[in-house]
C-alpha positions in Angstrom: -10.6 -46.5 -4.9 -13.2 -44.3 -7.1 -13.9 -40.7 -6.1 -17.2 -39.7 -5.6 -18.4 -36.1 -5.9 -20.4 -35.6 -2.6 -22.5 -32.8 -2.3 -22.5 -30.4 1.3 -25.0 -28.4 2.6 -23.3 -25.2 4.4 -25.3 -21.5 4.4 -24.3 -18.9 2.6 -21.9 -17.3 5.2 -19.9 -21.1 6.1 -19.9 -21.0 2.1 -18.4 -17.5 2.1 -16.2 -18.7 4.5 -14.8 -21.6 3.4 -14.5 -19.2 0.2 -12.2 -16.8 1.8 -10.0 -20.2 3.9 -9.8 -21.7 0.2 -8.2 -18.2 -0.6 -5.3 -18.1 2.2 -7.2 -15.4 4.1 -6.5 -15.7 7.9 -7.7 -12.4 9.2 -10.9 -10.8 9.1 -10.7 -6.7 10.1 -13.8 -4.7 11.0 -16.4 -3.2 13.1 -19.6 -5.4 13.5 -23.4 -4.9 13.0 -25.8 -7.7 14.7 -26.6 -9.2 11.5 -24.9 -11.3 8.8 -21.6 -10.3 10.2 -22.0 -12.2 13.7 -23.0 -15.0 11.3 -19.6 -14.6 9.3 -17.3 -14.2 12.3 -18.5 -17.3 13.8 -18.3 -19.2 10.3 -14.8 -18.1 9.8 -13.9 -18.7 13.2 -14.5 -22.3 12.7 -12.3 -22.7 9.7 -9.4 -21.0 12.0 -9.6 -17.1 10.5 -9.3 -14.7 13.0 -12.1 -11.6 13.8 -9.9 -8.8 14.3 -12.2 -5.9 16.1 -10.9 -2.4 14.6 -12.0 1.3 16.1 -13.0 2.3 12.9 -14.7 0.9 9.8 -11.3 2.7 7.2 -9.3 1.3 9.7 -10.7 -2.2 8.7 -10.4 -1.4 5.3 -6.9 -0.1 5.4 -5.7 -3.3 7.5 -7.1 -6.3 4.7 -5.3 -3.4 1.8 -2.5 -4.2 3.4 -2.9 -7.4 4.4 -3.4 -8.2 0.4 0.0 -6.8 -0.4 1.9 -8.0 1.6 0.2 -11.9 1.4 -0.1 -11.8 -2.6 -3.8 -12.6 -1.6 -7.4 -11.2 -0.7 -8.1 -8.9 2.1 -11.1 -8.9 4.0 -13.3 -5.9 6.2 -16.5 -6.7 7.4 -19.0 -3.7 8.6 -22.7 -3.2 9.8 -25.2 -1.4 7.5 -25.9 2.3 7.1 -23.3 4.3 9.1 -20.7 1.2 8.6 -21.1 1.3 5.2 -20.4 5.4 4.6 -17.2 4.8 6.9 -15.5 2.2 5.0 -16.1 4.2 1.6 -12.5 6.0 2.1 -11.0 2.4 2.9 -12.5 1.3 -0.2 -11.3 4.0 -2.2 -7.8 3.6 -1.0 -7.9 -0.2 -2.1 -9.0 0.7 -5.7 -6.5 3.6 -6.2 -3.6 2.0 -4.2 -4.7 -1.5 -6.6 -5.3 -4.3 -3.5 -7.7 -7.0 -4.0 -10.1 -6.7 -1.0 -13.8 -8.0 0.2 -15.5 -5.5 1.7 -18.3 -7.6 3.6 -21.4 -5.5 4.7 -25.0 -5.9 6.2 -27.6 -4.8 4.4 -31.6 -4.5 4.4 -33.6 -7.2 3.2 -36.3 -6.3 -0.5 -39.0 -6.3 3.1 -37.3 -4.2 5.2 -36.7 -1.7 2.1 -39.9 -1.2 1.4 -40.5 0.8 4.7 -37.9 1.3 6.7 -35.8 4.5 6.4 -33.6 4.6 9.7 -30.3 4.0 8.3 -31.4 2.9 5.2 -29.0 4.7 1.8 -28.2 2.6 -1.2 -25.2 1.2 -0.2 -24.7 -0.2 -4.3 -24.6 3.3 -5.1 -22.4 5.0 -2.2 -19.8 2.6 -2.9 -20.1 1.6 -6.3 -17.3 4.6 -7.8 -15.0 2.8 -5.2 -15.7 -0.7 -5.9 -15.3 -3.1 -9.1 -18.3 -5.5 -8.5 -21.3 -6.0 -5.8 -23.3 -8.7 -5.2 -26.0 -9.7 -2.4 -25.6 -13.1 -2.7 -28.7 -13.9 -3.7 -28.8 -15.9 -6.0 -28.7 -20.1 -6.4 -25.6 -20.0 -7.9 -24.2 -18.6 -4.8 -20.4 -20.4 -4.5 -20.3 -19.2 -8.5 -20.8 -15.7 -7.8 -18.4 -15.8 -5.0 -16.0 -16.6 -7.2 -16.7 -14.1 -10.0 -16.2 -11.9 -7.3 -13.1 -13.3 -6.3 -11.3 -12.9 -9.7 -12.7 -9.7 -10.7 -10.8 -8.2 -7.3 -7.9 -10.2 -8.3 -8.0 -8.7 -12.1 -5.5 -6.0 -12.9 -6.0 -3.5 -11.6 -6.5 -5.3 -8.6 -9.2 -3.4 -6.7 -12.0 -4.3 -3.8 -15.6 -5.8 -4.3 -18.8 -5.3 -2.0 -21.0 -7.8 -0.7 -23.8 -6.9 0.7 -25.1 -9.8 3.1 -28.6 -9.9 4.7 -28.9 -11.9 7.9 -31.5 -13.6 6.2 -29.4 -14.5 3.4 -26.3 -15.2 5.5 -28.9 -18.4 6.9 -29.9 -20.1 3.5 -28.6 -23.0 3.1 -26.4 -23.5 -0.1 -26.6 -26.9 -2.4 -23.7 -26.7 -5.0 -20.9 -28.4 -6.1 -17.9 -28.3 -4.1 -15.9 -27.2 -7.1 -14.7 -23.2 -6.1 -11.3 -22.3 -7.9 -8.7 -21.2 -5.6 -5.8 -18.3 -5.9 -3.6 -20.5 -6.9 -5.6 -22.0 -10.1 -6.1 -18.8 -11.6 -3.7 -17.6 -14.4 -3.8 -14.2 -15.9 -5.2 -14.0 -19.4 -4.4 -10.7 -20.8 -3.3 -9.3 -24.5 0.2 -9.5 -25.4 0.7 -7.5 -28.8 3.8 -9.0 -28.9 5.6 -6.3 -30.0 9.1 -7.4 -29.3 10.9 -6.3 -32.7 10.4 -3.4 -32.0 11.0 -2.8 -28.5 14.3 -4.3 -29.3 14.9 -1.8 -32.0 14.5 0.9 -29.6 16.8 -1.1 -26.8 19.4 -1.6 -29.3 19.6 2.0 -30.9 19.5 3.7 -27.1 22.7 4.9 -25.6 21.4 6.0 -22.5 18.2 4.6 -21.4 16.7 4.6 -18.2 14.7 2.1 -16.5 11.6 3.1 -14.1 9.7 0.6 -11.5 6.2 0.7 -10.7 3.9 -1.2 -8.4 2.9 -4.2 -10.4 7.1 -5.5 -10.5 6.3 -6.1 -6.7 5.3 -9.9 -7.2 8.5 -12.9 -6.6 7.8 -13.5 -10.0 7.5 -9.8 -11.7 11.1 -8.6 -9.0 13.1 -11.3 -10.1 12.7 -11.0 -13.3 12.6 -7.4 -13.4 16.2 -7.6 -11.2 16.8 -10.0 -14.1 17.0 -7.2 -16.5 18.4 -4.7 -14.5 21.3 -6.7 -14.1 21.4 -7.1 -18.1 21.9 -3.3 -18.5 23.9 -0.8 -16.8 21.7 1.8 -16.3 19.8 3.7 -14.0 16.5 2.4 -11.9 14.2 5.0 -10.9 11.4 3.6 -8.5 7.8 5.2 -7.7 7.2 5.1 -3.6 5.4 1.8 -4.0 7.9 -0.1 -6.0 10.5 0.8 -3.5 12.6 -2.4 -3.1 12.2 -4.0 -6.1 15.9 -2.9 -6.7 17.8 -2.1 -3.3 18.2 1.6 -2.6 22.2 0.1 -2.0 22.4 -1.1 -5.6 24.6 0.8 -8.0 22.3 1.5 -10.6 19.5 2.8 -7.7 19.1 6.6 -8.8 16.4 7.1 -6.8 12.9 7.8 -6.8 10.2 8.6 -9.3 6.7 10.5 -8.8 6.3 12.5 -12.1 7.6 15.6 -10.3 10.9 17.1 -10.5 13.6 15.4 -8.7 13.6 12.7 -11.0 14.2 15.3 -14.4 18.4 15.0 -13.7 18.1 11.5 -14.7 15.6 11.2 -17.2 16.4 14.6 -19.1 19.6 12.3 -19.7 18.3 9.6 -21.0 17.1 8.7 -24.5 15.0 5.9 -23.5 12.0 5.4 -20.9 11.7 1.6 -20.1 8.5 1.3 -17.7 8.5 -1.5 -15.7 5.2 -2.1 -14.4 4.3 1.5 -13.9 0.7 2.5 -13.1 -0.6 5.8 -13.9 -2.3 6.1 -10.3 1.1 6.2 -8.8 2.3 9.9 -10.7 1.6 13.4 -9.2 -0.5 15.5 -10.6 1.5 17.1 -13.2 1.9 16.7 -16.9 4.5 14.6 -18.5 8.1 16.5 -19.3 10.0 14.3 -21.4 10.0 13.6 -25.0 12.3 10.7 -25.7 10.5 7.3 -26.6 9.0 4.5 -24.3 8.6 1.4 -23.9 5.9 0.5 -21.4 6.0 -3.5 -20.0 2.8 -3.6 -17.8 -0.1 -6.1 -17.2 -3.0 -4.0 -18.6 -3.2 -1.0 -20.9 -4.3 1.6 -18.6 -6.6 3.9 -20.7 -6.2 7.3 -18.5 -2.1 7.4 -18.7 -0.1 10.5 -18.7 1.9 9.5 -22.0 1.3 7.0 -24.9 4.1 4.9 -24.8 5.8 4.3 -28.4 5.6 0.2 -27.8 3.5 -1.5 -25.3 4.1 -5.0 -24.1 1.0 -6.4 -21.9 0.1 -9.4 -19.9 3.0 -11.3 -17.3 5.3 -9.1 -16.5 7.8 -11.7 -16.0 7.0 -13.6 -19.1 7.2 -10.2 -21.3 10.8 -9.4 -19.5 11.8 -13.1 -20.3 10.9 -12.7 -23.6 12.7 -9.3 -24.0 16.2 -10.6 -22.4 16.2 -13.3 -25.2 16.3 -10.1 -27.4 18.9 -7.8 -26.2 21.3 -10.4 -24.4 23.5 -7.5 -22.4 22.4 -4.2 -23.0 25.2 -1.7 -22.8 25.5 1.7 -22.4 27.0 5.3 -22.1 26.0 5.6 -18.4 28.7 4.6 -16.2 28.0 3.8 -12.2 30.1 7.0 -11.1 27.6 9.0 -13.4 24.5 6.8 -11.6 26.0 7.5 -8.2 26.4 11.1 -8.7 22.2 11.2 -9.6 21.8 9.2 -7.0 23.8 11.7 -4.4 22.3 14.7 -5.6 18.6 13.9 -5.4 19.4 12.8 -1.9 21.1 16.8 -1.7 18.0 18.0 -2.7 16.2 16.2 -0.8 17.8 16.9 2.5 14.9 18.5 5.4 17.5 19.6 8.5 16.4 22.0 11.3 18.5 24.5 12.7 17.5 24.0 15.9 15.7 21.2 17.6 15.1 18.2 16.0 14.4 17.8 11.7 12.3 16.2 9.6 15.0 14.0 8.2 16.7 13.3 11.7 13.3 11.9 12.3 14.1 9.0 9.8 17.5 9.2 10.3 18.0 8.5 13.8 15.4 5.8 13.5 17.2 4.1 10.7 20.4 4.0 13.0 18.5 2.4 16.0 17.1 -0.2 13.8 20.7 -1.0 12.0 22.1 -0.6 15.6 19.6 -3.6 16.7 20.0 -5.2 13.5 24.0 -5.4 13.8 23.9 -6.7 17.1 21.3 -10.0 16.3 21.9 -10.3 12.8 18.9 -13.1 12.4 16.8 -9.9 13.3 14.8 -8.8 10.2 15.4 -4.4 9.6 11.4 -3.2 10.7 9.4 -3.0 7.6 7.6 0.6 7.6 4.4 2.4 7.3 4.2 6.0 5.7 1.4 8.2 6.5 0.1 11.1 3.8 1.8 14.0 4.7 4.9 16.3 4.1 7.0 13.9 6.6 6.6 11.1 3.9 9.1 12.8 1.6 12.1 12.7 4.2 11.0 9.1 4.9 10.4 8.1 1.6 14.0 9.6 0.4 16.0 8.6 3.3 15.0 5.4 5.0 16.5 2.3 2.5 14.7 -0.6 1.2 16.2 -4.2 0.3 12.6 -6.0 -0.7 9.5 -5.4 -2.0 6.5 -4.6 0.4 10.2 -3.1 3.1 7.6 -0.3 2.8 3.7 0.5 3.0 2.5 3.4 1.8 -0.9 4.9 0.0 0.4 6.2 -2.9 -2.8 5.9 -5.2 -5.2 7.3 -3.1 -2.6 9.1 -1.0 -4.9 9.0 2.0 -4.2 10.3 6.0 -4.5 8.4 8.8 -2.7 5.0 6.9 0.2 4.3 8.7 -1.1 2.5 12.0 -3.8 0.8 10.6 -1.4 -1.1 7.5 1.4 -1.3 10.8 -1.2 -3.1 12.5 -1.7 -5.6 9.7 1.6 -5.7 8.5 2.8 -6.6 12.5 0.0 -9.2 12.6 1.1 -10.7 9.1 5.0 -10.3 9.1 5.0 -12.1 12.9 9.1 -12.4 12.4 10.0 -8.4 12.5 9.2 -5.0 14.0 7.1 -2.7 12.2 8.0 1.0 12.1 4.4 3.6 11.8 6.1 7.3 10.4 2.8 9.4 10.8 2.1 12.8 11.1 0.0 14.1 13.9 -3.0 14.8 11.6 -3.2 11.7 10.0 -2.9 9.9 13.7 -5.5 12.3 15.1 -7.7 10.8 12.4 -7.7 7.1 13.2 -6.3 7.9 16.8 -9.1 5.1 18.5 -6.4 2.4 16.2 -4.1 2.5 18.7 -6.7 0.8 20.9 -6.7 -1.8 18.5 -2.7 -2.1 18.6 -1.9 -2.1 22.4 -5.5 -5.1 22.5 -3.1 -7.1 19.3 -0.1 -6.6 21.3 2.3 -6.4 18.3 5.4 -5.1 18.0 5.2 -1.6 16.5 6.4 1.2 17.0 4.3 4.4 16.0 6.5 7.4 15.7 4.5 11.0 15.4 5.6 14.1 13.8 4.6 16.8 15.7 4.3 19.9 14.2 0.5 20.9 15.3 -0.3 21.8 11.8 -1.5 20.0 8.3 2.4 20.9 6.9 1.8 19.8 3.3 -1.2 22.0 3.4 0.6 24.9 5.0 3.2 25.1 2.9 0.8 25.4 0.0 -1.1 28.2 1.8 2.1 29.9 2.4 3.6 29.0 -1.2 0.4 30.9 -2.3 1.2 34.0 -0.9 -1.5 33.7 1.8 -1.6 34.0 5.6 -1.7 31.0 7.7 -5.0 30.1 8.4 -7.0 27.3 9.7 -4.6 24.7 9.4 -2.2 24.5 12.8 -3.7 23.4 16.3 -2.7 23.2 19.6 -0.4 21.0 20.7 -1.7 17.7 21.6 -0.1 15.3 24.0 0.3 11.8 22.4 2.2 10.4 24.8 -0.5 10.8 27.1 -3.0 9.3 24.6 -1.3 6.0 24.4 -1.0 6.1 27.8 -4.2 6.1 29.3 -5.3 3.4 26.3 -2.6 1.2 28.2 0.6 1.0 25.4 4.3 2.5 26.3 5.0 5.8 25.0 7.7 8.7 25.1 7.6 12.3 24.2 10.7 14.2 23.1 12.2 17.3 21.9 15.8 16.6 21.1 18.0 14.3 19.5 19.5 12.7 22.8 16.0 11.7 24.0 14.5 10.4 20.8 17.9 8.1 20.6 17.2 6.7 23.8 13.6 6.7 23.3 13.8 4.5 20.3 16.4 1.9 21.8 14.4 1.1 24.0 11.0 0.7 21.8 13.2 -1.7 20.0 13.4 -4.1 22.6 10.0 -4.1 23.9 8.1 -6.3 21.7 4.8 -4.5 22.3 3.3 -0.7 21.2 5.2 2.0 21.9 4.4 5.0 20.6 7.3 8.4 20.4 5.4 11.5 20.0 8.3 13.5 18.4 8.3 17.4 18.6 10.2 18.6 15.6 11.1 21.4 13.9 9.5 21.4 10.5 11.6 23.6 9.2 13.0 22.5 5.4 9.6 21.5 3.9 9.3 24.0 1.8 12.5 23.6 0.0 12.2 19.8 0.0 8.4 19.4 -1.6 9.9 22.4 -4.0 12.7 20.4 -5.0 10.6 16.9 -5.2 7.9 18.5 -7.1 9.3 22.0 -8.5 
């Protein structure tokens, strides 16, 4: 039978649509205006993808950056115009810094309405154009084209999100094109390789102690195996920054723990006479100058022109193919290190690290009771998947980024690039909706949930199974601790009280308040078994920070 190429009319927002289906994206997040985005909704609605109603436009935004990590594809956030548009700019910015490809879809004037209307009119080009890679308003003939430009430049390393500003006008026109859109899967990454294998072989071979460190880009199947590949080649240490946690199990021997740029990590590294860099982005350091002087070799997808060294060999493009390439090289690279000397890192960090409370309940028994609960549950239905976890901006995120274990890539969400509040039950949401077969765990402070407090709206209408647990302290810690660390009185930064429980309450989820260790146990072995929202508004003791960001950080 011959194929014929058939042409389809469709308007611009069915040939978004279909666009985004093509593209493995199921879930649309947002808050709608009455224009093109009622348009969309209904377009996508009809190809199956889901309009998922969110309280607040960062919210959206922060629910398709996770949805993107965690489903190797796009994410998508649709707003209205003007105030929409100003709202979703943090979202935005978290995508770009924290690298996830996502659409940010937004109403917009028509060149007619511009030309007199000033109600809610700002460029919306320009507000978002430092957080965005690429805009477009669609406008064009070649409109399926310029979708797909689109498309690839947020799926380009880094990975970041693009605006599109639709008109209702221009969501109507109909579109006559060639049914010929690339999908995902078509695309292959074209980057420099210089190739430079000789050398980074020299180094390899002449180190007696190197060190390996794991960054957000050896998060792909491809990039972890591989990258697990060569660790398994070696035996030395693995250092991983917050976002690559997983990539090597915290339970592995040669896990030493974690790596930020601050000073927990300098045990390990001012040991070492070798850096390797597995796909390590410069977003994901503190902001501190680099301490070591021993050389490295830095195995990434891009050459990042900001970075906080110059690596002495670079080796660019696939991760996996580069690390392929490299094993051939080294065979089995052997060392000085031995796993008693790893394990010993390994336990003190975790020393250093530790955040008890003399009285009531700590930071770390926070994570650590939770972490029992889940292993509890986990131990008893062993088909039961341990809950991946969320992790809010905050000083709580150290204990939980130090002492709750991952096995997998994406076992935990955090902002890392941006670093942003009010993240962890927005990416819970998304993660609960996307990852249908386990629990989700939200670790947020009370200032981050008091900023994106209408989401849990959005989580007891999804009915998914998370569980949001709240440090309450009544202050901005990380902030405090600063203010105090610099010899100045508390001011400004601590609040009253506020009730939690009763919040998710009266928006119709389950919920518990507790002050000690006995009732957040029982508390939490029961939110395990629900299957719904539950939210634990935890009164701790914050007592510890100080020491822990000062040993984390120096």
């Amino acid at each position: 039978m011959n194929e014929e190429t058939t042409h389809k009319t469709k308007t611009v927002a069915e040939t978004l649509a279909q666009a985004l289906y093509d593209n493995n994206v199921t879930h649309i997040y947002g808050v709608p205006g009455g224009g093109s985005s009622l348009l969309l909704i209904e377009a996508a609605a009809q190809l199956g993808i889901k309009f998922v109603l969110t309280r607040t436009e960062t919210g959206a935004m922060i629910m398709a950056s996770a949805t993107a990590e965690l489903t190797g594809s796009l994410g998508v956030a649709l707003t209205t115009k003007g105030p929409g548009v100003a709202s979703a700019a943090n979202g935005s910015a978290c995508a770009l810094l924290d690298r996830t490809p996502v659409i940010l879809i937004t109403d917009g004037f028509t060149e007619q309405q511009s030309d007199f209307i000033t109600h809610q009119f700002i460029d919306q080009k320009a507000l978002l154009a430092p957080v965005t890679k690429g805009h477009s308003r669609l406008e064009e003939n070649q409109v399926m084209s310029e979708i797909s430009r689109l498309i690839d430049l947020a799926m380009s390393p880094p990975c970041g999100p693009v605006h599109i500003e639709l008109t209702g006008a221009t969501a109507k026109k109909e579109v006559l094109e060639l049914q010929t859109q690339k999908t995902l899967d078509e695309r292959e990454l074209n980057a420099d390789n210089l190739n430079n294998f000789a050398k980074a072989n020299e180094l390899i071979n002449n180190a007696s102690r190197p060190v390996i460190v794991i960054g957000l880009e050896a998060r792909s199947i491809e990039n972890a195996k591989k990258t697990r590949e060569l660790i398994d080649n070696t035996d030395c240490p693995v250092l991983t920054t917050y976002k690559a946690k997983g990539v090597i199990s915290d339970h592995h021997p040669q896990y030493a723990g974690i790596f930020t740029g601050g000073i927990a990590e300098s045990a390990c590294i001012s040991k070492a006479d070798l850096i390797i860099m597995i796909g390590l982005d410069p977003v994901e350091f503190v902001l501190q100058k680099w301490r070591y002087q021993i050389p490295i070799i830095d195995i990434s997808v891009i050459v990042y022109p900001v970075h906080y060294v110059k690596p002495d060999v670079g080796l660019y493009g696939p991760i996996n193919n580069n690390i392929s390439a490299l094993l051939n090289g080294i065979s089995v690279l052997s060392s000085d290190w031995k796993l008693p000397d790893i394990k010993a890192l390994r336990d003190d960090m975790h020393h250093a690290l530790q955040c008890h409370a003399e009285e009531g309940i700590g930071a770390q028994d926070v994570v650590e009771v939770a972490l029992e609960s889940a292993m509890s549950k986990h131990t008893l239905n062993q088909e039961k998947k341990l809950p991946l976890i969320t992790v809010d901006a905050g000083a709580h995120m150290f204990s939980v980024m130090a002492f709750w274990p991952c096995n997998q890539p994406f076992d935990v969400l955090i902002s890392n690039g941006l670093a942003t509040m009010a993240y962890a039950l927005p990416a819970a949401i998304a993660a609960a909706i996307n990852e249908t077969d386990r629990t989700v765990v939200a670790f947020t402070g009370d200032g981050g949930l008091l900023m994106c407090l209408g989401e849990l709206s959005t989580a007891v209408e999804q009915d998914i199974p998370i569980v949001i647990i709240v440090f309450n302290d009544q202050s901005l810690s990380l902030i405090d601790i600063k203010q105090q660390a610099s010899g100045l009185p508390s001011r400004g930064m601590r609040w009253e009280t506020p009730n939690f429980s009763q919040v998710m309450e009266g928006l119709g989820g389950k919920s518990y308040q507790v002050s000690n260790i006995q009732q957040y146990r029982q508390a939490l072995d029961e939110a395990l078994e629900i299957g719904s929202p539950v939210l634990i508004d935890v009164l701790f003791n914050p007592e510890g920070y100080g020491q822990q960001l000062k040993a984390l950080r120096g």
